[in-house]
C-alpha positions as CSV (number, residue, x, y, z in Angstrom):
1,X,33.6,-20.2,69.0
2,X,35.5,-21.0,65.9
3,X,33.8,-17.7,64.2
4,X,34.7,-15.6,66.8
5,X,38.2,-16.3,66.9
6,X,38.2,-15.6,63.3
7,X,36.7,-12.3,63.9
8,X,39.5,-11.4,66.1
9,X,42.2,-12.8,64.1
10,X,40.9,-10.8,61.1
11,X,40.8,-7.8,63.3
12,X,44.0,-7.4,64.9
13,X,45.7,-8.2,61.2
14,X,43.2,-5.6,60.0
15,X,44.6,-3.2,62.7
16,X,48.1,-4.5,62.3
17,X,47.7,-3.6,58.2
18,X,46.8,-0.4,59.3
19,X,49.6,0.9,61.5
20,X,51.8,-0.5,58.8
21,X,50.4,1.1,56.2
22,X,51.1,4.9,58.3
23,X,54.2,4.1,59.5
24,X,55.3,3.9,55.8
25,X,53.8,7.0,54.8
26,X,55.3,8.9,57.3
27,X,59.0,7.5,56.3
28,X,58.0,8.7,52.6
29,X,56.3,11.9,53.7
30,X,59.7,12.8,55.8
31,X,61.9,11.3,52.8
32,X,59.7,13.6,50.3
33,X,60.6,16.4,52.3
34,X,64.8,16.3,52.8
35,X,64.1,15.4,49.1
36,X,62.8,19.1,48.8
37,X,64.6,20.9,51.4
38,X,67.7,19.2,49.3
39,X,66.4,20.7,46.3
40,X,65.9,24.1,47.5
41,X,66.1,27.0,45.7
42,X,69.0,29.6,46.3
43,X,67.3,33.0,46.9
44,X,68.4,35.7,44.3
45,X,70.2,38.7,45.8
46,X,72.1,41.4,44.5
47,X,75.7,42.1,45.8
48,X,78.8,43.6,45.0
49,X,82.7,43.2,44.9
50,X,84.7,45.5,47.9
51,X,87.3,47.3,46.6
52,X,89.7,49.7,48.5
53,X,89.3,53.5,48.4
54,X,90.1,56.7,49.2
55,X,87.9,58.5,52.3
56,X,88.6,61.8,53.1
57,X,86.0,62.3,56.7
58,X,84.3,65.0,57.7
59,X,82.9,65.6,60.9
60,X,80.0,67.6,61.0
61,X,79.8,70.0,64.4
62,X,78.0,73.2,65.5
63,X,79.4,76.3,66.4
64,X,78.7,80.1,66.5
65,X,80.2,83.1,65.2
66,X,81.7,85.5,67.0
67,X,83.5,89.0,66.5
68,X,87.4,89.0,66.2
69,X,87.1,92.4,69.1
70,X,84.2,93.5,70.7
71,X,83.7,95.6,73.8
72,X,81.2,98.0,75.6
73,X,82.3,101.5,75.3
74,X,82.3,103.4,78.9
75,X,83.9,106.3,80.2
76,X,86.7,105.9,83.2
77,X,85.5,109.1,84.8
78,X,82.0,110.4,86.2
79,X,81.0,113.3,84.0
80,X,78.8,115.2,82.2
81,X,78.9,114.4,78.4
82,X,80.0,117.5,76.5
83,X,80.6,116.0,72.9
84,X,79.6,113.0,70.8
85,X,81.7,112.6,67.5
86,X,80.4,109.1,66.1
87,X,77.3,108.3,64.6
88,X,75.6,105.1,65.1
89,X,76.5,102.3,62.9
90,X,79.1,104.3,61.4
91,X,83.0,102.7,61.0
92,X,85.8,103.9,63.4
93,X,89.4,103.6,63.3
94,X,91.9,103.2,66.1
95,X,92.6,106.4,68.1
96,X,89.7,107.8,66.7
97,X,87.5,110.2,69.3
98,X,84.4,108.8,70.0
99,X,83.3,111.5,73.1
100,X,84.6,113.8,75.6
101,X,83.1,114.3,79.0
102,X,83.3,117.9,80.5
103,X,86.6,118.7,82.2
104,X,86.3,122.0,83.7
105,X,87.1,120.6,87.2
106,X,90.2,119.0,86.4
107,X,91.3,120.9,85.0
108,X,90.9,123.3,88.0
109,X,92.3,121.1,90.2
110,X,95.0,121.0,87.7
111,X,95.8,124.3,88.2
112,X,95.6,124.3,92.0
113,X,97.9,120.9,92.2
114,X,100.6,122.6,89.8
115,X,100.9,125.8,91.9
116,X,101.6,123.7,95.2
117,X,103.7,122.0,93.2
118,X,106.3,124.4,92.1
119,X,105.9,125.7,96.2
120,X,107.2,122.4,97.2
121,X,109.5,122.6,94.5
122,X,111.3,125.8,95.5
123,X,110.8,124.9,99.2
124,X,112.9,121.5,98.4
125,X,115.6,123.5,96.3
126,X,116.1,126.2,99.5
127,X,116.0,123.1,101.9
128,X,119.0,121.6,99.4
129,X,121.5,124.7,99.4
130,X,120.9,124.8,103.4
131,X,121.7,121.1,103.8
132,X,124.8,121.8,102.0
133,X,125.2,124.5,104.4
134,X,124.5,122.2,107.4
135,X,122.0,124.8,108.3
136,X,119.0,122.1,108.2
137,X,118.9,118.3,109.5
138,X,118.9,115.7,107.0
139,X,115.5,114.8,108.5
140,X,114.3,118.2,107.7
141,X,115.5,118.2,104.1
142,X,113.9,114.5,103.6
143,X,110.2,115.9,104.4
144,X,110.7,119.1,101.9
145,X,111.5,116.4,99.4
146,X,108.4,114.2,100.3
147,X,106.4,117.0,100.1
148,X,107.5,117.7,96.6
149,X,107.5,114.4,95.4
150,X,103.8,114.2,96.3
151,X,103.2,117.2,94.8
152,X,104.3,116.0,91.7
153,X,102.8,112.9,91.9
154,X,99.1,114.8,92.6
155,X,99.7,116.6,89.3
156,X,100.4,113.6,87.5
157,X,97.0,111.9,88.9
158,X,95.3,115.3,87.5
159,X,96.8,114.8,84.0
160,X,95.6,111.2,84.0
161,X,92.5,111.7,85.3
162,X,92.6,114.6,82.4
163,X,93.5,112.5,79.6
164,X,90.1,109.6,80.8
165,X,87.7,112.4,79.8
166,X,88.8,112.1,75.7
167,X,87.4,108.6,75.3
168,X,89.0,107.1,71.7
169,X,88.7,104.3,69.8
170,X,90.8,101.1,71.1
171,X,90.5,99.2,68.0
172,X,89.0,99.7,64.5
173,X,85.3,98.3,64.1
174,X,81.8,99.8,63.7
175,X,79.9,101.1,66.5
176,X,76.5,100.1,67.5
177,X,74.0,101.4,68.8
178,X,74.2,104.6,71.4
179,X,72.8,104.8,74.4
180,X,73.0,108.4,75.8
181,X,72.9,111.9,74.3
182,X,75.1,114.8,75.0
183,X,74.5,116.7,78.4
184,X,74.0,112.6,80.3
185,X,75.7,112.1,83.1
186,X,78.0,109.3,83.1
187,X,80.3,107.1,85.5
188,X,82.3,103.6,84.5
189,X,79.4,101.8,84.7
190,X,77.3,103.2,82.4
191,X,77.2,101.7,78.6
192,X,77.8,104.2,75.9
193,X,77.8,102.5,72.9
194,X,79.4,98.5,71.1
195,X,82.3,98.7,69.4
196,X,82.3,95.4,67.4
197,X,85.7,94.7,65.0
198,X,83.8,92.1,62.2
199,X,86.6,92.3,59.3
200,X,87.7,88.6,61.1
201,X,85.3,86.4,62.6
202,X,86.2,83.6,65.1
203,X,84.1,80.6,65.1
204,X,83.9,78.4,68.4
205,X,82.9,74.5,68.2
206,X,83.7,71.4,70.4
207,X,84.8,67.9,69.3
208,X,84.0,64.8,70.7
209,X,86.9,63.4,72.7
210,X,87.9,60.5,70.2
211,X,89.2,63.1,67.7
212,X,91.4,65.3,70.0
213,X,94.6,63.3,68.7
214,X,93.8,64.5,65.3
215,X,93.2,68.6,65.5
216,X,96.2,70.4,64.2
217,X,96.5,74.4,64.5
218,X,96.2,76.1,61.3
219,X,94.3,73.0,60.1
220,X,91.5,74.1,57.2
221,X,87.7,73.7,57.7
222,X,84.8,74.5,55.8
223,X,81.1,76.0,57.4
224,X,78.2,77.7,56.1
225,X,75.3,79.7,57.9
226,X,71.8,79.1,58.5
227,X,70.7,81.6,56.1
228,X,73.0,80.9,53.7
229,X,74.0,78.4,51.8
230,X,77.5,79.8,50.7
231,X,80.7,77.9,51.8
232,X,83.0,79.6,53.8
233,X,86.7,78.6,54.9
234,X,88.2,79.0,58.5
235,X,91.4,78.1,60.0
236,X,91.8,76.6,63.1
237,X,94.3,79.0,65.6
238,X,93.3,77.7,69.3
239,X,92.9,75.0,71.1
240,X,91.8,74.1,74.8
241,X,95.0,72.4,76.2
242,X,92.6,69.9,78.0
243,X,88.9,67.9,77.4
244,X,86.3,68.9,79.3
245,X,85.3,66.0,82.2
246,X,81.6,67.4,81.9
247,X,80.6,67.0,77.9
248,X,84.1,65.1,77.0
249,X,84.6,67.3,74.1
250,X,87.6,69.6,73.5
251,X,87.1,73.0,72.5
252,X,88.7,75.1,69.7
253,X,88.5,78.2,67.8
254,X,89.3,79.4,64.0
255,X,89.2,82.2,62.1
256,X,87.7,83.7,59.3
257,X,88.2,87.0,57.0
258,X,84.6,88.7,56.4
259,X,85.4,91.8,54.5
260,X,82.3,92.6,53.0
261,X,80.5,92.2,56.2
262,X,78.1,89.7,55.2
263,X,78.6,87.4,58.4
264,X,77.4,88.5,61.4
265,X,78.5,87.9,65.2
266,X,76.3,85.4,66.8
267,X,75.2,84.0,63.8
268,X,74.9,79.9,64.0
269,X,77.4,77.8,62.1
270,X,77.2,74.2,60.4
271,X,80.8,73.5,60.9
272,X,82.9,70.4,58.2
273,X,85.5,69.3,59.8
274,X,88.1,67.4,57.7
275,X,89.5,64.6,59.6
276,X,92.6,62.2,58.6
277,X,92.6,61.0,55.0
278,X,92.3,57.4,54.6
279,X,93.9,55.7,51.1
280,X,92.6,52.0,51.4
281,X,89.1,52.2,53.0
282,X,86.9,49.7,52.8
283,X,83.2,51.4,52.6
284,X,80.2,48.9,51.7
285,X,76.0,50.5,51.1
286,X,74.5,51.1,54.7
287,X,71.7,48.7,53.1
288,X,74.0,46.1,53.4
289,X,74.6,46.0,57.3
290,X,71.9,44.1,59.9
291,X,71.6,45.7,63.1
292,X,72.2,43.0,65.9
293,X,72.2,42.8,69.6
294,X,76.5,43.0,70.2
295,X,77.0,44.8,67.1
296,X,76.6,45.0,62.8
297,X,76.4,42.0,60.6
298,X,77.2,41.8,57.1
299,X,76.4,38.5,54.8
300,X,78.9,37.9,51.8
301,X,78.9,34.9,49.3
302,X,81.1,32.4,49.4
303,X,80.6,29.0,47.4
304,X,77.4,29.8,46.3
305,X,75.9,30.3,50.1
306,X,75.6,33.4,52.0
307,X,78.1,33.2,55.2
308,X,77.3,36.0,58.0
309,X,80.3,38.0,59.1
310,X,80.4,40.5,62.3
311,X,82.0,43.9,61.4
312,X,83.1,46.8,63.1
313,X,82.2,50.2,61.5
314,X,83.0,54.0,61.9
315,X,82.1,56.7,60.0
316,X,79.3,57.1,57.7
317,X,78.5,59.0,54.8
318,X,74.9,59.9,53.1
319,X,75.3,56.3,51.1
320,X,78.1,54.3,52.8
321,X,79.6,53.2,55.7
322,X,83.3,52.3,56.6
323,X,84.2,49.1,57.8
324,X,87.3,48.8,60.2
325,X,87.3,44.6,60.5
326,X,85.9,41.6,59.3
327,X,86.2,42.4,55.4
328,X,88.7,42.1,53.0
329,X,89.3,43.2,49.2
330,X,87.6,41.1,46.9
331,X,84.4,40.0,49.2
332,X,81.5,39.5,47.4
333,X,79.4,41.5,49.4
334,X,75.3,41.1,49.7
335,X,73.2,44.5,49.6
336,X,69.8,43.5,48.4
337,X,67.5,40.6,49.7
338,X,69.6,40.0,53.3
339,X,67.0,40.2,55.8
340,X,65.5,36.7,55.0
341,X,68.5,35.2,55.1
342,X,70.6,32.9,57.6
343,X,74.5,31.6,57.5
344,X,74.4,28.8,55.0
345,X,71.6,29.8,53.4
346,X,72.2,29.3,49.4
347,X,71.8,32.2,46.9
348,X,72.3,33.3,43.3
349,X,74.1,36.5,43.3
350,X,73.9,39.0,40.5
351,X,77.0,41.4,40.8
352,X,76.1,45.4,40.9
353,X,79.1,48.0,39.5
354,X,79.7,50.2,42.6
């Protein structure tokens, strides 16, 4: 009995050793380890020093081209076409005549309105001298001097109608392409030919809402074409009085000279805005901001450990992006190596020229 209690004895000490003997190296596996975490090595990043400076914005829209005058050319009477005097694609000044549709009945009932005119004209002289007279009525008179009156205005309706068979040039511009021939038969509706004025060009483009406070007339702008790459300037004359609820932009128009012709109504425009100049901006590499779920993040270093900062930004550039809050001059600013870290985290910061 004595040897088995032995036994027993020497096993639960055994056991008892044991459990010690992990218990210990646990502490010193756990100890080993804020040991290391202690010693940890800062991660090496690149950064650079914010500095205030001067951003001029540009906003970069689409727009079209469109000609300074442009209408369809049509006759105002129904007619046969008697003479053409413009050739197609040819340049036209004001005043100039473009066609003349035949006449010959007008000018007949011309003839026929002017000859009842001057009856009703002696008829209301005769009816005069007798009124004087008080051989007539004054009622009687008053009808021989409606009846003139109409007469006259019948002739005048002639003439008009006359002068609608000369069609002329409203404007100066270059005519397109025609679209009957001499001897067509033609009433308002039918289309003779474009007259398009291209010497000034306007260009039409919308801005988002947020920049309505700062469009000026007469305000400069810079666009080029798609099949060129040549910088043209514009100034802005127009501007819708009021946003539109659908696409919340506003709408404007500016102007540009073209005189050698080489833009062309319709044409598509990649319109630069310049928006308001401003002299103490604070604009940091677009590799230095971390997307997050409410927002941007940017880390800087301060005493040796990277410290996370929420930022609000606006506009961008090819390279850079401006920062409206959280930043100040003189932040050391993290651009290279941010994604792996977290606030707190300790780095070794070689500083970049920028």
């Amino acid at each position: 009995m004595k040897i088995k209690y032995i036994v027993y004895t020497l096993l639960i000490v055994g056991i008892g050793a044991l459990v010690a003997y992990r218990v210990s190296e646990n502490k010193s596996e756990k100890s080993d380890s804020k040991e290391k975490e202690g010693k940890k090595k800062p991660a090496k990043v690149t950064g650079i020093v914010l500095k205030s400076q001067v951003f001029a914005d540009n906003l970069a829209l689409s727009g079209s081209l469109e000609a300074n005058e442009q209408i369809e050319i049509r006759s105002e009477v129904s007619g046969i076409v008697e003479q053409i005097n413009f050739s197609e694609g040819s340049s036209v000044s004001k005043g100039q005549v473009l066609f003349k549709v035949d006449d010959i009945e007008l000018r007949a009932q011309l003839a026929q309105v002017k000859t009842k005119q001057g009856l009703a004209s002696e008829n209301e002289r005769r009816a005069r001298l007798l009124l004087q007279k008080e051989a007539i009525s004054q009622e009687e008179y008053d009808i021989a001097s409606a009846d003139f009156q109409s007469a006259k205005a019948e002739t005048q309706l002639i003439q008009a109608q006359l002068g609608k068979t000369t069609v002329r040039a409203p404007f100066s511009g270059k005519i397109g392409l025609r679209y009957i021939s001499t001897g067509t038969y033609v009433t308002p509706t039918t289309v003779i030919a474009n007259l398009v004025n291209t010497s000034q060009l306007k260009i039409t483009f919308s801005i988002p809402e947020k920049y309505a406070g700062q469009m000026k007339i007469n305000s400069t702008l810079t666009f080029s074409t798609s099949e060129s790459k040549e910088k043209y300037t514009a100034k802005i004359y127009a501007i819708e009085p009021g946003v539109d609820v659908t696409t919340r932009t506003l709408k404007m128009r500016a102007i540009t000279q073209n005189p050698e012709g080489k833009l062309l109504p319709g044409t598509f425009a990649n319109v630069a805005l310049p928006l308001e100049k401003i002299n103490d901006a604070l604009l940091v590499p677009t590799e230095a901001l971390i997307p997050i779920q409410n927002g941007k993040k940017i880390f800087v270093a301060k005493n040796g450990k990277a410290k996370e900062i929420i930022v609000e930004t606006g506009a961008r550039t090819a390279k850079s992006i401006l920062v409206l809050t959280g930043l100040k001059v003189g932040d050391t600013i993290l651009t290279s190596g941010v994604m792996s870290l977290k606030d707190d985290s300790p780095v070794k910061v070689t500083i970049q020229k920028n």
